[in-house]
BADRENDO-965782 format. One record per residue (C-alpha): residue number from 1; residue in one letter; chain; z, y, x. Coordinates in nm, 3 decimals, padded with zeros to 5 digits, always signed. Each point is the difference from the previous one (the first is absolute). Last residue first. Example, Ala and Ser with C-alpha at 12.3 -4.5 7.8 and 13.67 -1.06 7.14 Angstrom:
<pts>
(2 's' 'A' (+00.714 -00.106 +01.367))
(1 'a' 'A' (+00.066 -00.344 -00.137))
</pts>
This chain:
<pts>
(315 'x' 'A' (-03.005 -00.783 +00.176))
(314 'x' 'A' (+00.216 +00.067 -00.306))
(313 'x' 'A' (-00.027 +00.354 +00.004))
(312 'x' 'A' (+00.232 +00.163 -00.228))
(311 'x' 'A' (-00.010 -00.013 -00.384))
(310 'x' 'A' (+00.265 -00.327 -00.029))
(309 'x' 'A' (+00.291 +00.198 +00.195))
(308 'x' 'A' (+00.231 -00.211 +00.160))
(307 'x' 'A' (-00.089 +00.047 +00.342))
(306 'x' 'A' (-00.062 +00.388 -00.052))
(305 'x' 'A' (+00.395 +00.014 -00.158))
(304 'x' 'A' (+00.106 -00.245 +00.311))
(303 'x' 'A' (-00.169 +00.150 +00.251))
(302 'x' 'A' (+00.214 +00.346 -00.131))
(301 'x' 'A' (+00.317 -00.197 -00.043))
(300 'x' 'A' (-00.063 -00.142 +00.373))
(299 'x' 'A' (+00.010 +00.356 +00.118))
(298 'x' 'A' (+00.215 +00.121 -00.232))
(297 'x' 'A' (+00.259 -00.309 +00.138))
(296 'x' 'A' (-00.032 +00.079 +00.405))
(295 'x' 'A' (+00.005 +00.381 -00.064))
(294 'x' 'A' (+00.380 -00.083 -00.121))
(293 'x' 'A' (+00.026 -00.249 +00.265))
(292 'x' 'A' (-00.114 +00.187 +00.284))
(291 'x' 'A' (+00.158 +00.338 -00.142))
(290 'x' 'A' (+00.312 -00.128 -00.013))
(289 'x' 'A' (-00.018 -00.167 +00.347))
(288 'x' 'A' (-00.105 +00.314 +00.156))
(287 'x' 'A' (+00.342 +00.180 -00.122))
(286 'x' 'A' (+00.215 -00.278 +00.076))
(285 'x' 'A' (-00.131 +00.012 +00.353))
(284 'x' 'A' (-00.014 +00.382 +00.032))
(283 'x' 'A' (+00.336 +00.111 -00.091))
(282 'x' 'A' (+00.187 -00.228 +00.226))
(281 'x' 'A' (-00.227 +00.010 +00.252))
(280 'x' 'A' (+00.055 +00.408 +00.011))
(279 'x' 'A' (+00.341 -00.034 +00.160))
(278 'x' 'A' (+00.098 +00.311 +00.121))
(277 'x' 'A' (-00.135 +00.196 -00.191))
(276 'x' 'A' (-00.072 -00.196 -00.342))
(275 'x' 'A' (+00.379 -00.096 -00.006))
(274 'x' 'A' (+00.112 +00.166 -00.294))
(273 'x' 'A' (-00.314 -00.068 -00.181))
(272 'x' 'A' (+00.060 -00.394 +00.111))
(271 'x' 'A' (+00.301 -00.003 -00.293))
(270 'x' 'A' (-00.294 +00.099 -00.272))
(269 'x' 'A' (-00.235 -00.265 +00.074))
(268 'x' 'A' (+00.214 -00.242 +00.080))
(267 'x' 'A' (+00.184 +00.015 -00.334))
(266 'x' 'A' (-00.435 +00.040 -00.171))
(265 'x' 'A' (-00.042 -00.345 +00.206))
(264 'x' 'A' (+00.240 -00.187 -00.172))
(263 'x' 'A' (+00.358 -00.066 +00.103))
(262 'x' 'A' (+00.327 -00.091 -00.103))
(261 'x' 'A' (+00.343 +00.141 +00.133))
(260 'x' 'A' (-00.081 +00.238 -00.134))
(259 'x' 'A' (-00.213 +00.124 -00.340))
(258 'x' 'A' (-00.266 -00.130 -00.192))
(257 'x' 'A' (-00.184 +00.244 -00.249))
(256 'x' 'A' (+00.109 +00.385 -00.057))
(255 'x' 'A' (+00.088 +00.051 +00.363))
(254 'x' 'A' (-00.330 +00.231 +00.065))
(253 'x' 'A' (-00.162 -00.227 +00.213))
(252 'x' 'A' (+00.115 -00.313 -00.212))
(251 'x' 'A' (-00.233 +00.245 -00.255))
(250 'x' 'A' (-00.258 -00.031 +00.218))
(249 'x' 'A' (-00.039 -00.297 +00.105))
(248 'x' 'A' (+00.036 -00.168 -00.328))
(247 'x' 'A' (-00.309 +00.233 -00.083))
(246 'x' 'A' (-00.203 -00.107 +00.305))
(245 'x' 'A' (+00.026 -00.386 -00.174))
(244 'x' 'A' (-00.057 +00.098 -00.339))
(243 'x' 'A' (-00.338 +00.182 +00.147))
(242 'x' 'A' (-00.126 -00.292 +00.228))
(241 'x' 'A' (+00.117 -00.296 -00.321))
(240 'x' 'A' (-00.156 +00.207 -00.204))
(239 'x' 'A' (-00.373 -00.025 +00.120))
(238 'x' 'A' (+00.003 -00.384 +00.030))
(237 'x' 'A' (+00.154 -00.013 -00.302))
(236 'x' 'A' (-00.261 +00.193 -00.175))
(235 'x' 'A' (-00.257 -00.194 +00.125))
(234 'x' 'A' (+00.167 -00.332 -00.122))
(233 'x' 'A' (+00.058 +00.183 -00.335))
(232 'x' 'A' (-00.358 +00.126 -00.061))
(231 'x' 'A' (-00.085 -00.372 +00.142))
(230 'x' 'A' (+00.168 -00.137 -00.284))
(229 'x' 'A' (-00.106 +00.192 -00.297))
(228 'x' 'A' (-00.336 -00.257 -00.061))
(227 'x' 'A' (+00.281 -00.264 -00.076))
(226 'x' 'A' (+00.171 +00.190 -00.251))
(225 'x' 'A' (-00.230 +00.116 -00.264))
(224 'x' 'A' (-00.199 -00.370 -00.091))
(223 'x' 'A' (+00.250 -00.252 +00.016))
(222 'x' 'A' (+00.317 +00.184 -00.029))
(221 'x' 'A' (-00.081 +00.315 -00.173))
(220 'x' 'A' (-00.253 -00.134 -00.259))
(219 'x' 'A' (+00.263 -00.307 -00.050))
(218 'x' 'A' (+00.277 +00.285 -00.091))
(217 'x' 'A' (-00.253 +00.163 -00.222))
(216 'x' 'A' (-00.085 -00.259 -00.218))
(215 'x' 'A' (-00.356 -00.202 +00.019))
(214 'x' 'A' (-00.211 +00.020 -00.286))
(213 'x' 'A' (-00.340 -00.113 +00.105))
(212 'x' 'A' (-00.076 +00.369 -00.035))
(211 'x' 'A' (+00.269 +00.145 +00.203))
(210 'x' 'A' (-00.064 -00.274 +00.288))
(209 'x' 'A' (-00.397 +00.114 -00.022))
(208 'x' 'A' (+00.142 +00.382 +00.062))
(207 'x' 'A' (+00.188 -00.117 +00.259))
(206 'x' 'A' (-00.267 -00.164 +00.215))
(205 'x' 'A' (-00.256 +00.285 -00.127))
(204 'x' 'A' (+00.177 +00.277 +00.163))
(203 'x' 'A' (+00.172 +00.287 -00.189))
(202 'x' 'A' (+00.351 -00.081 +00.075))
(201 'x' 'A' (-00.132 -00.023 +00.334))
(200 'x' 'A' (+00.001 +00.365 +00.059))
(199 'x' 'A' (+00.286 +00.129 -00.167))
(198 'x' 'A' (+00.204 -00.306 +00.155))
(197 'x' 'A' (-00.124 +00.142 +00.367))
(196 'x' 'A' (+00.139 +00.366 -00.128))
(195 'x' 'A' (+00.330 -00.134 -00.126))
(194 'x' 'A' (+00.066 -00.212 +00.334))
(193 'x' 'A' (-00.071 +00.319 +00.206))
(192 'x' 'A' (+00.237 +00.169 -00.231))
(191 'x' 'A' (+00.255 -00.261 +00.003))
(190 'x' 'A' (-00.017 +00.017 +00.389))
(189 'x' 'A' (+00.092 +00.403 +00.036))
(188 'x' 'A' (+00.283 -00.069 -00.279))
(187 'x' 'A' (+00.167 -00.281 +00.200))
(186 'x' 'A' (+00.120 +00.155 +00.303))
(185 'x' 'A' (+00.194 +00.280 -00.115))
(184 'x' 'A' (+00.259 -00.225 -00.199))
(183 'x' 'A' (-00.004 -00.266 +00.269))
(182 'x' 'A' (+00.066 +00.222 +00.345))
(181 'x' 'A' (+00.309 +00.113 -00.227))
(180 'x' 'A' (+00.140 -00.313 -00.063))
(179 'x' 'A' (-00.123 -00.163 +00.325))
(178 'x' 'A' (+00.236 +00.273 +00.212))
(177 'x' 'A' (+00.254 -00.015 -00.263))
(176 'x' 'A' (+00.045 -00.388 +00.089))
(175 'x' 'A' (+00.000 +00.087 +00.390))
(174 'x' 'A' (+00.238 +00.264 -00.063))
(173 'x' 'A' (+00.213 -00.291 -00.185))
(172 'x' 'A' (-00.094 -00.271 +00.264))
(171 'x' 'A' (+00.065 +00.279 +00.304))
(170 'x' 'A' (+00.413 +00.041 -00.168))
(169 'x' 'A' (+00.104 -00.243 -00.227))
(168 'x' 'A' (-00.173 -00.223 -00.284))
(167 'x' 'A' (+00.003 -00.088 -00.371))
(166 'x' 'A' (+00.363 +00.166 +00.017))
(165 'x' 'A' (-00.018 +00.190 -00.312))
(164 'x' 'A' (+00.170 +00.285 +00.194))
(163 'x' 'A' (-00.276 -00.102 +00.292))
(162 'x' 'A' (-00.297 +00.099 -00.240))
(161 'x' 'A' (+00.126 +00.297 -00.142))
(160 'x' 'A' (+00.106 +00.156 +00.374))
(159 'x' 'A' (-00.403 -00.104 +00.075))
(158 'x' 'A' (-00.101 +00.206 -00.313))
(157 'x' 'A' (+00.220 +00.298 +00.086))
(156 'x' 'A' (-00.143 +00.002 +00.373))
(155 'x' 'A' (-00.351 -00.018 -00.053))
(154 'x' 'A' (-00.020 +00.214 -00.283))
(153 'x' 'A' (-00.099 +00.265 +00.209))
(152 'x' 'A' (-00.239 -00.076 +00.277))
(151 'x' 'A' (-00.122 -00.291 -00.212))
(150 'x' 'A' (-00.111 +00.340 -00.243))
(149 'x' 'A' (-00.122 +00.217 +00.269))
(148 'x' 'A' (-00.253 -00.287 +00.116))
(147 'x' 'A' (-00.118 -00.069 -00.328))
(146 'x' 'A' (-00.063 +00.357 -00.112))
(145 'x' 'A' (-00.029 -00.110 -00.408))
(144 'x' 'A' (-00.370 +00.079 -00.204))
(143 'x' 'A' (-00.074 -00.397 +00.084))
(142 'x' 'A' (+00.304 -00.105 -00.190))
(141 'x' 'A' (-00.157 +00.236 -00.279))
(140 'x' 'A' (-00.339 -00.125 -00.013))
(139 'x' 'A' (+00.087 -00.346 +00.034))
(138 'x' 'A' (+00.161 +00.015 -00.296))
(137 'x' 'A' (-00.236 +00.227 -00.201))
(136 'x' 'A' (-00.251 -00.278 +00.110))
(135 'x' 'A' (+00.192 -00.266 -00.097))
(134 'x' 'A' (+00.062 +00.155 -00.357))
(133 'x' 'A' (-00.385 +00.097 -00.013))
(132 'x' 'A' (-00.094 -00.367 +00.092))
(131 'x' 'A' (+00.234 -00.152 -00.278))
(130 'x' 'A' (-00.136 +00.273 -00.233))
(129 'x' 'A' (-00.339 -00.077 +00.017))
(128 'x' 'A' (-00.135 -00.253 +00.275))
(127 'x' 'A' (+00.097 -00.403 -00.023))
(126 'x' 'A' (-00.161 -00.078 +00.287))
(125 'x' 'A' (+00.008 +00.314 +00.252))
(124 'x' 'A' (+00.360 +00.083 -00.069))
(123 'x' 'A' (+00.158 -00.339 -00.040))
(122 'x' 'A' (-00.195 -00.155 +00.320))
(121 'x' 'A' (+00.140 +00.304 +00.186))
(120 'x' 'A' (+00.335 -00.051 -00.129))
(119 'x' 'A' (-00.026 -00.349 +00.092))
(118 'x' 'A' (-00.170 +00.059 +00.356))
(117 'x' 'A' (+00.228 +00.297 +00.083))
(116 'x' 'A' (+00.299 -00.178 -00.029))
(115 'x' 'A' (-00.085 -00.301 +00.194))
(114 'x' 'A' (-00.211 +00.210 +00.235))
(113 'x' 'A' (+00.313 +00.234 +00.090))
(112 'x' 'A' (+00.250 -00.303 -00.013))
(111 'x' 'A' (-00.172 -00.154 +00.253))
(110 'x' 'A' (-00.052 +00.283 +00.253))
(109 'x' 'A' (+00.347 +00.091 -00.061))
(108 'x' 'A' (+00.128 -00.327 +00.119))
(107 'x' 'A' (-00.270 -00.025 +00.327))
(106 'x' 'A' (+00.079 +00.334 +00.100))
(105 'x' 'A' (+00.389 -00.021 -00.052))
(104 'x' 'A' (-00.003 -00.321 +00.197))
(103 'x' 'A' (-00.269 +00.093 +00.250))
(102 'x' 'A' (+00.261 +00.331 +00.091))
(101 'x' 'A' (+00.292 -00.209 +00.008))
(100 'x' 'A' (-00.136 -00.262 +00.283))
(99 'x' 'A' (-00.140 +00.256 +00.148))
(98 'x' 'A' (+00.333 +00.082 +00.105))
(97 'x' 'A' (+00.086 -00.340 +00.179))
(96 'x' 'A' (-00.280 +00.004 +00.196))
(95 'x' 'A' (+00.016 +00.401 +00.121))
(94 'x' 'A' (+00.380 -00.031 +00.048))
(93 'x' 'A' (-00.094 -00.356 +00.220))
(92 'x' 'A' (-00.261 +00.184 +00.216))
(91 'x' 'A' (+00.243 +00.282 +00.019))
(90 'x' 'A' (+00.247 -00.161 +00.199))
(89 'x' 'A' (+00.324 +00.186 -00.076))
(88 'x' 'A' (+00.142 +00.220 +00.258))
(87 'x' 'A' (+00.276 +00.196 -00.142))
(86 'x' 'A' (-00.136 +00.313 +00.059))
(85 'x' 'A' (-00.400 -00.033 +00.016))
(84 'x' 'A' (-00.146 -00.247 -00.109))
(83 'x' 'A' (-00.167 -00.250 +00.252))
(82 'x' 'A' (-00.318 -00.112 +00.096))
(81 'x' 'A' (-00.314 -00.107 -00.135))
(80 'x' 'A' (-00.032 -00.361 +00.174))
(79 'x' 'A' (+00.378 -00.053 +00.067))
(78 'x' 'A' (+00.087 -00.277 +00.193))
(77 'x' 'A' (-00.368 +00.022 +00.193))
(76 'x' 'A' (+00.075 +00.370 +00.032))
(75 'x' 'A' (-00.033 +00.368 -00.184))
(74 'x' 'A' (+00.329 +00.227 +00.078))
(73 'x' 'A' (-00.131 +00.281 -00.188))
(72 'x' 'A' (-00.310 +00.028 +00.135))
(71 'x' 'A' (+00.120 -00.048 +00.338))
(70 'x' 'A' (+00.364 -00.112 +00.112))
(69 'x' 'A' (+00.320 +00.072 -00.069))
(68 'x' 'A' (+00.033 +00.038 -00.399))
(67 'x' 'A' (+00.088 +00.375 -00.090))
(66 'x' 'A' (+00.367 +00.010 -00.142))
(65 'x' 'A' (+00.112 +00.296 +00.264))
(64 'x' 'A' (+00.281 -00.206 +00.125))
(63 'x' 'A' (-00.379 -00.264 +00.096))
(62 'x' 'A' (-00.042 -00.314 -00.181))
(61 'x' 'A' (-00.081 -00.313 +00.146))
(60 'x' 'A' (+00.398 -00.102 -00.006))
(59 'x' 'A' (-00.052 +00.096 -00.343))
(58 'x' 'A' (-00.146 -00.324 -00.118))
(57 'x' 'A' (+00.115 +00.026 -00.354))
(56 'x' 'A' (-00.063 -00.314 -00.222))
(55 'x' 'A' (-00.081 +00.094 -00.364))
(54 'x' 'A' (-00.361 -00.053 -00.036))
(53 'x' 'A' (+00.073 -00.321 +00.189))
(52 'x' 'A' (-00.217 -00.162 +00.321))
(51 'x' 'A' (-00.145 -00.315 +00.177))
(50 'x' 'A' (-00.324 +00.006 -00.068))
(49 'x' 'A' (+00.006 -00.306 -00.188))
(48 'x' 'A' (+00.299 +00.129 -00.237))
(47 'x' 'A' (-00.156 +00.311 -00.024))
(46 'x' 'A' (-00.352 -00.159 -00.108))
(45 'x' 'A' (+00.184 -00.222 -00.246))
(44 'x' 'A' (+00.169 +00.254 -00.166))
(43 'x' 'A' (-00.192 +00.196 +00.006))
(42 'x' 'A' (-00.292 -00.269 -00.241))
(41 'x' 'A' (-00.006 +00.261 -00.294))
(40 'x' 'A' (-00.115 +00.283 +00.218))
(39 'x' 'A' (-00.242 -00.167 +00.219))
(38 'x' 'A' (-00.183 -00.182 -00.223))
(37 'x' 'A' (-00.069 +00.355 -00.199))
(36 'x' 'A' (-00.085 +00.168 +00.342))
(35 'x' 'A' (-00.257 -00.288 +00.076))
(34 'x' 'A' (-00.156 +00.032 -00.339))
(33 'x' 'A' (-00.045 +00.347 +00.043))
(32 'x' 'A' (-00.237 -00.085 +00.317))
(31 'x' 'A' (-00.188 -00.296 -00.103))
(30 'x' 'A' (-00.053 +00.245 -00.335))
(29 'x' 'A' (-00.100 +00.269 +00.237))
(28 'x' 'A' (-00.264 -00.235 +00.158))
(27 'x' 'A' (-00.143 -00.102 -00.245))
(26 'x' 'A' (-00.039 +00.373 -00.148))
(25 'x' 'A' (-00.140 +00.057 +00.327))
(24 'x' 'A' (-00.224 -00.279 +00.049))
(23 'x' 'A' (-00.164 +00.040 -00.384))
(22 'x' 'A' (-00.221 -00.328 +00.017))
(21 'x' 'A' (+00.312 -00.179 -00.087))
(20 'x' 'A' (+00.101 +00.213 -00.307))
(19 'x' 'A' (-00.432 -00.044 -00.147))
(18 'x' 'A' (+00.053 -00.405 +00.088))
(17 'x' 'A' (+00.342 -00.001 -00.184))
(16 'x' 'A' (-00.104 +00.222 -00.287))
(15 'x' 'A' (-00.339 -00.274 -00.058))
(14 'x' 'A' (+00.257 -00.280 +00.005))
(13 'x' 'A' (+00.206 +00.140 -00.310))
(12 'x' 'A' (-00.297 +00.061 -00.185))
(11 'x' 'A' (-00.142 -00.316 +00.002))
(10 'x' 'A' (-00.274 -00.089 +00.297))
(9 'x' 'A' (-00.265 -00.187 -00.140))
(8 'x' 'A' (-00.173 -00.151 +00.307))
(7 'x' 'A' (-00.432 +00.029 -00.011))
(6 'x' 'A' (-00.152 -00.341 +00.110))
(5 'x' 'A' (-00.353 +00.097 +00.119))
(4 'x' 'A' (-00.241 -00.269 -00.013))
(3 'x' 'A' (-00.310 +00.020 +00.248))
(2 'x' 'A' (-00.314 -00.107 -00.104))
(1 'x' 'A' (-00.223 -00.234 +00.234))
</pts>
């Protein structure tokens, strides 16, 4: 009596989901980045259940010295991670509410960056010659700039530009310059990768036989081009979002992005260095959950790069 084995065909898109699932840690980072996202855009929500407001001052628990009564920086039930120091805000709502900011610029610039990069990328690697040496010399010489020293600087000018035309005031013009800049030094380091995987399949037999049968170049890119580029840009999102994230930090950390009386976690970040002494909580816990999300989202990025990469094992 023969046995009949029914083999499943498994399309691409099912065969990344079974290899992501088998990975348990970059599972479980993506469980865990996805809880931080939910978190920050639903604040509201969770402050309003929890009974608190980022900008409610409970200073009766608040020592003359500004240190929170209390251990750990005045850590309860009505305040899970404590206080701040001074004024006595609850932290757990600054933290909320800031994050809030720092997934918004993230999650813009990651956007624009692949947008941008994948058309000028699909330019350069496509049509070649001197449209790919123009993007090139481009790229080359936004590249060639210090980014960091250059936000540093033209931070301030730019954002006074932006409020005298009066598209916005205050944090949304810094925040504005913030995704400006982040942008225009983003973009160049995805065209490239998109330029080099264009290189390569602009040679394959799928697009060569659409060249013969006379296809133009805008269907080549959209139906043949385009849809193998996608998981380069899901992968690269996953990575960007970490390293756009840490850079928001940052520069809030050294009062080029948001300023007071709104937070993100780079404006806790650098008030809690004044209080690292004598009330270390306040440095550590935005601190470790930083680096928990941030290590959170390469981790996943990483399982999600192997995951969606057709020459590892698919066992």
């Amino acid at each position: 009596m023969s046995t009949t084995e029914v083999l499943a065909i498994r399309s691409p898109a099912k065969i990344a989901w079974d290899r992501l699932k088998s990975n348990r840690v970059a599972f479980f980072s993506g469980f865990v980045a996805l809880f931080f996202v939910v978190s920050a855009f639903t604040a509201p929500l969770i402050t309003r259940l929890m009974g608190l407001n980022p900008t409610s001052q409970y200073s009766d628990r608040v020592a003359e010295t500004g240190i929170p009564f209390g251990h750990f920086g005045g850590m309860s039930l009505g305040h899970p991670l404590g206080l701040e120091p001074g004024v006595g805000r609850d932290l757990m709502s600054l933290l909320l509410y800031g994050s809030r900011i720092s997934f918004t610029v993230a999650i813009i610039t990651s956007f624009f960056s692949i947008g941008i990069g994948m058309i000028v990328g699909i330019a350069a690697g496509f049509y070649g010659g001197r449209v790919d040496a123009i993007i090139g010399r481009i790229s080359d010489f936004i590249l060639s700039f210090p980014s960091t020293f250059m936000i540093v600087a033209l931070s301030i000018p730019l954002t006074q530009r932006i409020e005298a035309t009066n598209i916005a005031r205050d944090n949304g013009a810094r925040i504005i310059v913030l995704i400006i800049f982040f942008v225009i030094f983003g973009w160049p380091a995805f065209a490239r990768l998109v330029r080099s995987q264009v290189l390569s399949m602009r040679e394959r037999d799928f697009v060569m036989a659409a060249q013969s049968q006379g296809a133009s170049g805008y269907r080549i890119i959209m139906k043949e081009l385009l849809p193998n580029l996608w998981p380069t840009a899901i992968v690269f999102l996953s990575l960007s979002l970490p390293g756009f994230l840490a850079a928001e930090a940052v520069f809030s950390f050294l009062g080029v992005g948001v300023q007071a009386p709104a937070s993100t976690w780079g404006l806790v970040l650098s008030d809690s260095v004044s209080y690292w002494q004598q009330d270390p909580a306040y440095l550590l816990v935005p601190s470790i959950m930083l680096i928990i999300v941030v290590l959170a989202l390469n981790l996943f990025g990483d399982g999600l790069r192997d995951a969606l990469d057709p020459k590892s094992d698919r066992t």
